[in-house]
C-alpha positions as CSV (number, residue, x, y, z in Angstrom):
1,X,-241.1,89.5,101.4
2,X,-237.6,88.6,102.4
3,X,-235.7,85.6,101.5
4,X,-235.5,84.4,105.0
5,X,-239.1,84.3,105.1
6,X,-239.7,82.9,101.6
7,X,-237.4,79.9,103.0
8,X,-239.5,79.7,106.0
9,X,-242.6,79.7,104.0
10,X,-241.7,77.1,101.3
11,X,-241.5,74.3,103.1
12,X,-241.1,70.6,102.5
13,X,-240.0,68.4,105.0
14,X,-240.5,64.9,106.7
15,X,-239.8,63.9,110.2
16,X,-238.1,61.1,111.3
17,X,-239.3,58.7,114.5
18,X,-236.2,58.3,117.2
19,X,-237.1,55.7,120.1
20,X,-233.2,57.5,121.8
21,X,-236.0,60.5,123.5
22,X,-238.5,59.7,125.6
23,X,-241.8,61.8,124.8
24,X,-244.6,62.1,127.3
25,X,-247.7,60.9,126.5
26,X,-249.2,64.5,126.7
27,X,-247.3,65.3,123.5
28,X,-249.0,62.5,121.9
29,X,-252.9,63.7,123.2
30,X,-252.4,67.1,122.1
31,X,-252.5,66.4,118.4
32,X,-255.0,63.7,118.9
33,X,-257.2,66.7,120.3
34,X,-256.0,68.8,117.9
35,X,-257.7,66.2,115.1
36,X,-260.8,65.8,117.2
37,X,-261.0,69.5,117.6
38,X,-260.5,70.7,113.8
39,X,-262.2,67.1,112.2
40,X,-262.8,69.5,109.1
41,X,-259.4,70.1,108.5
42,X,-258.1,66.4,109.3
43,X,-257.9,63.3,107.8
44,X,-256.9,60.2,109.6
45,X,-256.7,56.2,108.5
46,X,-255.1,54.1,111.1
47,X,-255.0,50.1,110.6
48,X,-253.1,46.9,112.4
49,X,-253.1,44.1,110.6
50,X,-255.4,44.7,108.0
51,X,-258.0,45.6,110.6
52,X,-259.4,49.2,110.5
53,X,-258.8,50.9,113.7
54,X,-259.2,54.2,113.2
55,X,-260.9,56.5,110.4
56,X,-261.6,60.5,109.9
57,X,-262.6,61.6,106.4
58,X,-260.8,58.9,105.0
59,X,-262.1,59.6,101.7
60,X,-261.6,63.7,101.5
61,X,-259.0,64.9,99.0
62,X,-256.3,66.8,100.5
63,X,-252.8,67.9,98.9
64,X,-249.7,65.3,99.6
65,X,-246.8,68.0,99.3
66,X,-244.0,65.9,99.9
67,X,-245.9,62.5,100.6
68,X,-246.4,61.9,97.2
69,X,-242.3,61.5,97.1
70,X,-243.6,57.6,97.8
71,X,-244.7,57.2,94.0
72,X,-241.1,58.4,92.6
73,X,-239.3,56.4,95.7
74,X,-241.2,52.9,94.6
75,X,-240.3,53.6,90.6
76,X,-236.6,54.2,91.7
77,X,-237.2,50.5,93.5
78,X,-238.6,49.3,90.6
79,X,-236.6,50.2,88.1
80,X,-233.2,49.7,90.6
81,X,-233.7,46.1,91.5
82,X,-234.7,45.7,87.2
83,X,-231.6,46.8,86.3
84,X,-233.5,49.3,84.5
85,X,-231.2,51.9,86.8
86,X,-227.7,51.6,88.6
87,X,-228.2,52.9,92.1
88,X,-224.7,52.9,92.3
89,X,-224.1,55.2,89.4
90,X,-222.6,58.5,89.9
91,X,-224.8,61.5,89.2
92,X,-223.2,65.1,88.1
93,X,-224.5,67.3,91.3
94,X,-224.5,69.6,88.4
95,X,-227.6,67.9,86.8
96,X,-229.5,68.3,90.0
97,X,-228.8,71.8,90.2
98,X,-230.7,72.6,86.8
99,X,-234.0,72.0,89.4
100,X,-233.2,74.0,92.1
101,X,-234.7,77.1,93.1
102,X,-232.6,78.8,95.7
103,X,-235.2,79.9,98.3
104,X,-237.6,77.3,97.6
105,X,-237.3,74.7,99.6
106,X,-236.3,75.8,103.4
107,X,-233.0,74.6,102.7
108,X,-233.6,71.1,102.0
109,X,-231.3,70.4,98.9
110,X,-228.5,72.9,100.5
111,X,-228.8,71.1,103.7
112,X,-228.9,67.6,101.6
113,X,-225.4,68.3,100.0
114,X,-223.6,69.3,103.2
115,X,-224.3,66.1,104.4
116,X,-223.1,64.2,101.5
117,X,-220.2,66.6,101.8
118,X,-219.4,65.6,105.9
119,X,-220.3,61.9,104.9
120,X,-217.2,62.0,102.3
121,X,-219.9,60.4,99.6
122,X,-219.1,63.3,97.1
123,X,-216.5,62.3,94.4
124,X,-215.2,64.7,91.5
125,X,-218.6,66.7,92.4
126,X,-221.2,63.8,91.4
127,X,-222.7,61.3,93.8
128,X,-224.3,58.0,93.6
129,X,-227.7,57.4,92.7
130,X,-228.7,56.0,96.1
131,X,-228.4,59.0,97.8
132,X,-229.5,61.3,95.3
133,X,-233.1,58.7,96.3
134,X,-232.4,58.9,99.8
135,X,-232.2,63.0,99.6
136,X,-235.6,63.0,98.3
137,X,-236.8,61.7,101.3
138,X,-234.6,62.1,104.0
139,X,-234.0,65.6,103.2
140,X,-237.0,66.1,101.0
141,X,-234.9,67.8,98.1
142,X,-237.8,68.8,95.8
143,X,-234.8,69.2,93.0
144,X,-233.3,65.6,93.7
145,X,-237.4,64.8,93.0
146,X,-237.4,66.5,89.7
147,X,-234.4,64.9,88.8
148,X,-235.3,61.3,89.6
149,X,-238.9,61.5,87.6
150,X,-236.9,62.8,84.5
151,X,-234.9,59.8,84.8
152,X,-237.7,57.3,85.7
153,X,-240.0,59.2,83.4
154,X,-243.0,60.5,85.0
155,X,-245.0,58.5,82.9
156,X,-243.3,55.4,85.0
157,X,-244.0,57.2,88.5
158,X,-247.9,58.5,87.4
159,X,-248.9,54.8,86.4
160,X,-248.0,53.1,89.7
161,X,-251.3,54.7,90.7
162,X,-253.2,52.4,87.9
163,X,-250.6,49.5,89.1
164,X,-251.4,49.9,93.2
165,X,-255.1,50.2,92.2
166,X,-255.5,54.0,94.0
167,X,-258.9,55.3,93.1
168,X,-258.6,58.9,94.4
169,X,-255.3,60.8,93.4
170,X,-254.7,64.1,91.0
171,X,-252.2,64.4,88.6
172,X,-248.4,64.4,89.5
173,X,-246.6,66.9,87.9
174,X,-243.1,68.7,88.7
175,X,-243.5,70.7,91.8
176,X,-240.3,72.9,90.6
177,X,-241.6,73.8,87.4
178,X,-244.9,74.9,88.7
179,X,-243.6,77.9,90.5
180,X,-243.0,79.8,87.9
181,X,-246.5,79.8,87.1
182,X,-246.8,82.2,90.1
183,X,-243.9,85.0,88.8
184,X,-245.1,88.4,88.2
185,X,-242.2,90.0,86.4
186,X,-245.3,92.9,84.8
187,X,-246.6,93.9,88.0
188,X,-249.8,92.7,87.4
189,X,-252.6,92.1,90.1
190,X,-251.9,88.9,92.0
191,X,-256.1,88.5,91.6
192,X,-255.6,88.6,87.6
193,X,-252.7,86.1,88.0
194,X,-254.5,83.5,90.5
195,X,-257.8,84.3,88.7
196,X,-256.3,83.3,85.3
197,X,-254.7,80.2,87.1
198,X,-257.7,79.4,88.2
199,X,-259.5,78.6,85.1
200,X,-256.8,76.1,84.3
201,X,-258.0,72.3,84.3
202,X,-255.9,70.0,86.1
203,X,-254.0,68.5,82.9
204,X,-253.4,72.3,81.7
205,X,-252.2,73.1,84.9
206,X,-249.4,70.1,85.0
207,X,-248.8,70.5,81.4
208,X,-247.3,73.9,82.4
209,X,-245.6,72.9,85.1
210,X,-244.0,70.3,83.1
211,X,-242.9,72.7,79.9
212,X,-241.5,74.8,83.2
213,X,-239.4,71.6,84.3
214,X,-237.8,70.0,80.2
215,X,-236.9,73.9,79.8
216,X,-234.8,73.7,82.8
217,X,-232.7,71.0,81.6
218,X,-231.8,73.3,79.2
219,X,-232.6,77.3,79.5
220,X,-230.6,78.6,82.5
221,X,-231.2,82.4,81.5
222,X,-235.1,80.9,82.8
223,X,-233.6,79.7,86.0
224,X,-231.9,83.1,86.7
225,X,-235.1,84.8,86.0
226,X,-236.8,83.2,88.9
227,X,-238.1,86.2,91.7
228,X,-238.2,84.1,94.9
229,X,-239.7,87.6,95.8
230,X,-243.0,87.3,93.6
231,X,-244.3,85.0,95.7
232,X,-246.4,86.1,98.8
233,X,-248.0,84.8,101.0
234,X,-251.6,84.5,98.6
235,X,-249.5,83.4,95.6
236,X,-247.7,80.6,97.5
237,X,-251.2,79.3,99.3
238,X,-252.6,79.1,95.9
239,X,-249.8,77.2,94.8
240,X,-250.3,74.6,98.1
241,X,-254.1,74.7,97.5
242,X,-253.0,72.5,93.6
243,X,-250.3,70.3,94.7
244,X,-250.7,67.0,94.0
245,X,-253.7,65.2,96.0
246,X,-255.1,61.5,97.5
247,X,-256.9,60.5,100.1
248,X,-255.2,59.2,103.4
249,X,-257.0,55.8,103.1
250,X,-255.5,55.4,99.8
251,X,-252.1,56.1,101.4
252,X,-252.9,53.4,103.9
253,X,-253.1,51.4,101.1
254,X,-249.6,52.7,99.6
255,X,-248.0,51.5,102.7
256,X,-249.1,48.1,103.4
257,X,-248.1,47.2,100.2
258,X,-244.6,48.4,101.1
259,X,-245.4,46.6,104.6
260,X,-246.5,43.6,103.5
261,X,-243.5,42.6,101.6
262,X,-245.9,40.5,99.4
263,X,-246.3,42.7,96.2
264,X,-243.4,43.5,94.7
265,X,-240.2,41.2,94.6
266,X,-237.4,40.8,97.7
267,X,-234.6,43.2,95.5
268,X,-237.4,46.0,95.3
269,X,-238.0,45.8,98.6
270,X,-234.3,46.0,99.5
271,X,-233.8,49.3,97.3
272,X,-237.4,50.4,99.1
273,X,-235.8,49.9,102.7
274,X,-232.6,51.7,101.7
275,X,-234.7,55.0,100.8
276,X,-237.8,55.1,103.1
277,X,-236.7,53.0,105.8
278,X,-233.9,55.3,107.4
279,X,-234.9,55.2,111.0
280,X,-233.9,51.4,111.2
281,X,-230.5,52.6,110.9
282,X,-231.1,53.3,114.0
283,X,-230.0,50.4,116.7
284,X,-233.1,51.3,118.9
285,X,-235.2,50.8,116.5
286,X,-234.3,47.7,114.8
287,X,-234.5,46.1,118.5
288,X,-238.3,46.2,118.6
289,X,-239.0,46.8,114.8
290,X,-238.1,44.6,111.7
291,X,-238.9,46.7,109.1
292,X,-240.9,50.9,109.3
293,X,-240.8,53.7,106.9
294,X,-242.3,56.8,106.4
295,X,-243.1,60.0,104.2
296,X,-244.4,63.4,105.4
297,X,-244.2,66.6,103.7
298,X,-245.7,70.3,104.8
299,X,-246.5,73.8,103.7
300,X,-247.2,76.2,105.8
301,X,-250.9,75.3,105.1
302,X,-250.2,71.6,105.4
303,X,-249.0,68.6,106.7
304,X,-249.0,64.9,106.3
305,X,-247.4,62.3,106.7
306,X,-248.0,58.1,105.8
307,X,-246.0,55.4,107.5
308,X,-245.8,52.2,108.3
309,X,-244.3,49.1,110.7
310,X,-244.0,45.9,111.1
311,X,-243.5,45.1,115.0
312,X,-240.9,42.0,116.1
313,X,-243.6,40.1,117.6
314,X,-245.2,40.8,113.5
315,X,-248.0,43.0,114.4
316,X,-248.6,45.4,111.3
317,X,-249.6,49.3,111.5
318,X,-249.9,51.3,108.7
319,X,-251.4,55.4,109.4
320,X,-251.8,58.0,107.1
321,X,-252.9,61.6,108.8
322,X,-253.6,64.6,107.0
323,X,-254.0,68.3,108.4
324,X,-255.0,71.4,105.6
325,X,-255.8,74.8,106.1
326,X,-253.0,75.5,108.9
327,X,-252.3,78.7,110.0
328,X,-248.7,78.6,110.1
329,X,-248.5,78.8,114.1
330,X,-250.7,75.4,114.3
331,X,-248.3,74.1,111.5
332,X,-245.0,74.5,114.2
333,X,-247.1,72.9,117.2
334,X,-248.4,70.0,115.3
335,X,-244.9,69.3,113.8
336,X,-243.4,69.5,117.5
337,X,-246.2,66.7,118.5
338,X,-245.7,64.6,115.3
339,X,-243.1,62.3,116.6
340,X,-244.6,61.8,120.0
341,X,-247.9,60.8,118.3
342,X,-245.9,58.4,115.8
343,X,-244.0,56.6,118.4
344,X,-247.3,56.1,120.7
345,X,-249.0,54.8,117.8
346,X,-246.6,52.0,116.7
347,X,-245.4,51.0,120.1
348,X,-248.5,51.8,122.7
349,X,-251.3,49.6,121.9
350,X,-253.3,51.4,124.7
351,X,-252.7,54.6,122.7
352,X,-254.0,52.6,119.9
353,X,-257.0,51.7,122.0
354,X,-257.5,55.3,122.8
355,X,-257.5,56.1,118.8
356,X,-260.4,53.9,118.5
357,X,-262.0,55.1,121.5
358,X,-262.0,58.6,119.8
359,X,-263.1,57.8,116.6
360,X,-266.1,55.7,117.1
């Protein structure tokens, strides 16, 4: 496998909603028939103001990939607005790049720092804190992730699960440091790899994973050891198949606590805004919206995505939709129909009224 197609493959990402293109409403239907066509492989929980309108194995456990990136983004919050962290600290880039794998991540933490670099926000090589947050999720830098849960402590980010009372969600562990657990530097089967990986139970498996990510911090010969190349297509399915998982009615939940405004206090909401609220930068936006975020991540096998809004006339939507098992091809259509269905969703109520219709 080449490298191009490894970066291809290892993929997470999140879209962002932009009310600047018009989409037809065509766009929209096709991946609402795509759910209703594949209801095995979907998950769906759509509500307005606290009212359920839609639901498709709500319950199912499915992995987040890069949606669980809303866990480390609410302990940045947390501990930001408690002084806890300065989000305007500067950060070495050099301490991010102990968690990057390059060809792991479809480009996102390369593609993260030319930004920073054509925004001037780069000073003697570090950057502020702020945007190392707003990488994870605008960018989806899974090393800018690792980085921030080292700081926060994922002890911090695992228990807002016990805090936000979510039932339904596996462990969270370092996605960086669980690839290696899929090298094969002694040419051994891939079956007696994944067969041995396998029989690992869930806190074995993140206990690896997170020897993998404190050995980082400090062994680079590890890091240069890495074969991008030892993971095909089977290894890096079985690697999807464990990432971290929930349910997309606990998700719902995630967000309307974020949408609400009610939970947490007004300087944790701020620092909350300033990470997963990007497309209200947007002046189109914030002319029918006061406040919407979002969080999607993909593999080739998945994709999902929660979000959330709070109209200007104060009507509430929070949707969290789930796809697993992709082939890769369905993967690229559903992501080209991802923003359409978004945007009918939070500004169509007779789209909304259609979601219903198809989910009675």
């Amino acid at each position: 496998m080449t490298s191009a197609i490894i970066r291809k493959s290892i993929l997470f990402c999140c879209v962002s909603l932009s009310c600047t293109v018009v989409f037809a409403q065509e766009t929209a239907d096709s991946l609402l028939n795509f759910i209703q066509r594949n209801k095995a492989r979907a998950s769906l929980y759509l509500t307005q103001n606290d009212t359920i309108l839609a639901r498709l194995n709500e319950n199912t456990m499915m992995p987040l990939a890069s949606t669980v990136k809303i866990m480390v983004a609410l302990e940045f919050a947390k501990q930001a607005a408690a002084k806890v962290v300065d989000e305007k600290s500067y950060i070495a880039l050099s301490e991010l790049n102990k968690y990057y794998l390059p060809n792991t991540d479809g480009g996102a933490h390369p593609n993260w720092l030319a930004f920073e670099k054509s925004q001037g926000h780069l000073k003697t090589d570090s950057v502020q804190l702020i945007n190392v947050a707003r990488g994870m999720t605008i960018f989806s830098s899974n090393a800018n992730t690792e980085f921030l849960c080292d700081l926060l402590g994922y002890d911090n980010v695992k228990n807002n699960v016990q805090l936000l009372s979510i039932r339904q969600h596996s462990a969270i562990y370092p996605f960086v440091g669980s690839l290696f657990m899929y090298q094969n530097p002694r040419k051994k089967t891939e079956e007696s790899i994944l067969k041995g990986i396998n029989r690992l139970s869930e806190q074995e498996y993140a206990r690896y994973a997170y020897d993998m990510h404190n050995a980082l911090k400090f062994d680079t010969v590890l890091k240069a050891k890495f074969r991008p190349q030892d993971l095909s297509n089977k290894m890096q399915k079985a690697w999807s198949d464990r990432l971290p998982a929930s349910t997309t009615k606990e998700y719902v939940h995630l967000v309307r606590i974020i949408n609400n405004r009610k939970f947490f206090d007004d300087k944790t909401y701020r620092i909350l805004s300033a990470v997963l609220e990007t497309l209200m930068e947007n002046p189109a936006n914030a002319r029918w919206l006061k406040h919407a975020g979002m969080k999607g991540g993909s593999t080739p096998w998945i994709l999902t995505k929660a979000l959330y809004a709070t109209t200007q006339n104060g009507t509430r939507i929070e949707m969290a939709y789930f796809f697993n098992n992709l082939d890769p091809q369905e993967n690229a259509r559903l992501q080209k129909w991802t923003n359409s269905f978004e945007l009918e969703i939070l500004s169509n109520p007779a789209f909304r009224q259609k979601m219903i219709a198809a989910f009675k």
